[in-house]
N, C-alpha and C positions, 0 to 999 in steps of 0.2 A: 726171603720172599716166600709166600705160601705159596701148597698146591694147589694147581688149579683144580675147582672143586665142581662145577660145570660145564660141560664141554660147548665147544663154541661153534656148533652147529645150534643148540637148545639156545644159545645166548642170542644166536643171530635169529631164529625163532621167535623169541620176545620181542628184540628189537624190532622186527614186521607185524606184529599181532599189535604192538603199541603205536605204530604208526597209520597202522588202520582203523585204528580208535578215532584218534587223532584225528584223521582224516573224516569219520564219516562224524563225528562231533562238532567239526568246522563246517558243517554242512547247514547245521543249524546256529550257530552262537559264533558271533564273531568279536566275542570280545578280550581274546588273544590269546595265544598259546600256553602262556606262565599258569594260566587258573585250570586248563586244562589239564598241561602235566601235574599240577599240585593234588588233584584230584584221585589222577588216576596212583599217581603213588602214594596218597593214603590209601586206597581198595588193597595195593598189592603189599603195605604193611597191616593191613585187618585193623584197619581206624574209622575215623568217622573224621565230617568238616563241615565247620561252622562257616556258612559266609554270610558276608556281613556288607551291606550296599545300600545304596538310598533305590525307592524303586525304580521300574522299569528300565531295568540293566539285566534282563535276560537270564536272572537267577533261575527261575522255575524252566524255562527253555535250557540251560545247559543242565540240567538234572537229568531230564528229563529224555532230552540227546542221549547224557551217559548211560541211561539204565536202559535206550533199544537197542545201542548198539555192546553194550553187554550180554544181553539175552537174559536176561533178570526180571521179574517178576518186580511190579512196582506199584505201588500207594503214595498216596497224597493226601496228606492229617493238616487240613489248617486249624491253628493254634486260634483260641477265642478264651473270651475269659472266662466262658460260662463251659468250654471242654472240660469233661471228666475223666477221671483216669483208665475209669471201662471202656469210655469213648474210643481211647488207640491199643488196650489188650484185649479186649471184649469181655463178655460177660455168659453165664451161665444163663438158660433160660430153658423154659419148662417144654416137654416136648412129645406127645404119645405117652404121656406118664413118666415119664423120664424127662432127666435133666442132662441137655447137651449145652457147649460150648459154642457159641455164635465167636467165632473169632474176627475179631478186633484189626485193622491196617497193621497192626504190627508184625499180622504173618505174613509179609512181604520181604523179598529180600533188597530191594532197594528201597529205601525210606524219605521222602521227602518232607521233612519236620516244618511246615512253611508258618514262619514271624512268629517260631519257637518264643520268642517274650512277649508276646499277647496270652498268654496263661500263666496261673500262678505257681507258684515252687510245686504244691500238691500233684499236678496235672502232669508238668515237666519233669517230675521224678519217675515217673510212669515208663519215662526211659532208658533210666539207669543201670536198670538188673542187665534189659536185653540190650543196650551198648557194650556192656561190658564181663557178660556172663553167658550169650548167644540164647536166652531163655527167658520165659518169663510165666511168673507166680499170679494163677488167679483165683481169689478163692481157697489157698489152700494147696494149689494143683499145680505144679509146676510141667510149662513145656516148651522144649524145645524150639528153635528157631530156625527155616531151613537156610543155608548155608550155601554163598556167602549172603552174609547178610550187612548192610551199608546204610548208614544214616547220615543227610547231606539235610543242614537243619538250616534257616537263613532267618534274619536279622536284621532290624533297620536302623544304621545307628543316630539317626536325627530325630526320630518322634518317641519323643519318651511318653507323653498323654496316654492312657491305658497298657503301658506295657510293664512289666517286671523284671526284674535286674537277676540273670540265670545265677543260679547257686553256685558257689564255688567245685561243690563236687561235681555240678549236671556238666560247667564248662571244662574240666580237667576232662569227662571220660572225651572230647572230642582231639584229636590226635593233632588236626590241624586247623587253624583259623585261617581263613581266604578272605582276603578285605579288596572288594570288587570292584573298581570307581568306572567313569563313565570310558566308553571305549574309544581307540586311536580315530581320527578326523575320517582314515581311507574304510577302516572295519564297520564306521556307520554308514558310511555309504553306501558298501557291498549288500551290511543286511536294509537298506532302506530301497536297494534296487531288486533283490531275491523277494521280501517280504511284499514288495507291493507287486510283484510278478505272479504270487502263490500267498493263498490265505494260510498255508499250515508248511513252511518249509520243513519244519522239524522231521515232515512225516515220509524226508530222503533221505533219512538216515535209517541205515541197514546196521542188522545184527552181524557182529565181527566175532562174538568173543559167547560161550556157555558156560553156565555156573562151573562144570567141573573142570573148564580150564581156567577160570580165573583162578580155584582151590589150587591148582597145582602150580600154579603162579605164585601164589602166595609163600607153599612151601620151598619154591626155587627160594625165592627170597630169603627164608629163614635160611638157606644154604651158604648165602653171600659170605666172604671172610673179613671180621674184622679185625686189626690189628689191635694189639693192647695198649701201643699208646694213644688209637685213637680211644679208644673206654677212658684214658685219663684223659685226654683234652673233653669230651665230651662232661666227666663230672665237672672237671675245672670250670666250666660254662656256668653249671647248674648252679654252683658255691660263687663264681662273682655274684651271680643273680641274689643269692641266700648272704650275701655279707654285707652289700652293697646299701649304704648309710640312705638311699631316699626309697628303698625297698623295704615292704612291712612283712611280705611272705612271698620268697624265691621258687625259682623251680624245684618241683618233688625230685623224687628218686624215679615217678613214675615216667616224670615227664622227660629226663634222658631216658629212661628208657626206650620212648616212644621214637625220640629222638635216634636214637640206634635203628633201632624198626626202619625210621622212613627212610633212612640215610643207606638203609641195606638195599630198599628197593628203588631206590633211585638208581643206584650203579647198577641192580640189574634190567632194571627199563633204558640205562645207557651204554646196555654189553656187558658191564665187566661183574667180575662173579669176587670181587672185593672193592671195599671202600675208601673212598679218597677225601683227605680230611675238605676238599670243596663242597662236595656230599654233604657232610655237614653243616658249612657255613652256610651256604644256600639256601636251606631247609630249617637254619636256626632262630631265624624269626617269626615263622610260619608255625612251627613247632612252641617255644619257649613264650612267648611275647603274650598271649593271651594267659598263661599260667602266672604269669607275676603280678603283685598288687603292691601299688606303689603307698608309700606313705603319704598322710595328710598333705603337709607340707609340698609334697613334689606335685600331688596333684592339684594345689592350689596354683601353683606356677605353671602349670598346662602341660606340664611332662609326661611324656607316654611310657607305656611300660616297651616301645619298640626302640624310642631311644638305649634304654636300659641294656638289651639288647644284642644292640647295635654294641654301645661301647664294648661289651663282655667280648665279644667277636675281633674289634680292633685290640682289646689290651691284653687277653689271654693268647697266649702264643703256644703253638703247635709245639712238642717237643720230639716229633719222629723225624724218622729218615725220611726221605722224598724216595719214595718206590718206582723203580725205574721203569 
């Protein structure tokens, strides 16, 4: 059994600082708890998340929740087809005789990528460097991002008529995909009785949480303890996906990685300062399922890359102890 690497005064810390999220994030978006926690444990693995929903389901409302009651600094870049790539790093421009930097929505730290495929690959690569490098190049000049910094991009997956299909690298840098559907019969209610009571509910949501405590939330995280067999059930996942006869390209190496990541900060947004191979399952679809592309064939048959998935989850079997 490992040492405890955390002390559980700090554990029980998070666990309150997480449930106060929670809470003032239900204040606005009732469309249930699972999208919430998915969220908040991408931030506390240094991800980003794609969601993906038909409209008004409250996409920009829960963003938007997340980033006051974080205390984050926040932009809003809608995607068009005619967006340019200076449009969200900005551009140099001329100034007293000199040349200053008009910076661009991407000096935000929480980022709202909104119907991310209403622009072309060009525009959408514009994201790449700062998803995954915390900087970005313009002109020549590279600079920094301030930190933490969070990109929560959204997606519609019904109206394909002017939109473009994201690149396989743009989709990889996103850590998790959140597929948002309409919400429980009692959750519309509540916000159909809040929203017609108050034109902007959103705006009782209170700041819980400051940039330099989420950073140091972050490094708790990278603290959590994994065991070694779960690194082998975790690759094992990635290789059904990469063996697997109606699969044309499996999960990366990056994407267990990522997978280890979220599965760290799950158990410690659930107390425990080690991981439980459920951590894993949980977060395997969420994680893995956007990373796979199925072959011709599977996808003429209507097969999702979450069935895929799914089976890797049921056939790949744990080979650790049960940690008491």
């Amino acid at each position: 059994m490992a040492t405890q690497t955390i002390e559980r005064s700090t554990l029980q810390e998070v666990a309150t600082l997480a449930a106060d999220v929670r809470t003032e994030v239900q204040k606005a978006f009732y469309g249930g708890a699972e999208s919430i926690e998915l969220i908040l444990t991408t931030l506390m693995a240094r991800g980003h998340v794609l969601l993906e929903g038909v409209p008004g389901i409250a996409k920009t409302t829960l963003v938007k929740a997340f980033a006051t009651a974080l205390g984050c600094s926040f932009r809003r870049v809608q995607f068009t087809p005619d967006l340019l790539p200076s449009d969200i790093t900005g551009t140099f421009v001329l100034q007293a005789g000199t040349f200053a930097l008009r910076e661009g929505p991407i000096f935000a730290q929480v980022i709202l990528a909104d119907e991310i495929n209403r622009a072309p690959a060009k525009t959408q690569s514009a994201l790449l460097e700062a998803m995954q490098e915390r900087q970005v190049t313009i002109e020549g000049q590279t600079k920094a991002l301030e930190l933490p910094f969070f990109v929560l991009a959204t997606q519609n997956p019904i109206e394909h008529e002017g939109t473009y299909p994201l690149p396989e690298a743009q989709v990889d840098r996103f850590l998790a995909k959140l597929k948002m559907g309409y919400p429980a019969a009692s959750d519309e209610k509540e916000m159909l009785r809040r929203y017609s009571a108050t034109a902007d509910a959103a705006r009782e949501t209170r700041r819980v949480l400051e940039p330099a405590t989420i950073l140091r939330l972050q490094e708790l995280a990278d603290s959590v303890h994994v065991e070694d067999e779960l690194l082998d059930y975790v690759i094992a996942l990635a290789q059904f996906t990469r063996t697997h006869r109606r699969v044309a390209l499996g999960a990366s190496p990056r994407a267990a990685l990522q997978l280890v990541h979220a599965a760290k900060a799950r158990a410690l947004l659930g107390g425990r300062d080690f991981v439980l191979p459920d951590d894993v399952k949980h977060l395997g679809p969420a994680v893995l399922s956007h990373r796979v592309m199925l072959s011709a064939d599977a996808e003429l048959e209507g097969m999702g890359a979450d069935a895929i998935v799914r089976e890797a989850l049921d056939r790949v079997p744990y080979r650790g102890r049960p940690r008491a």
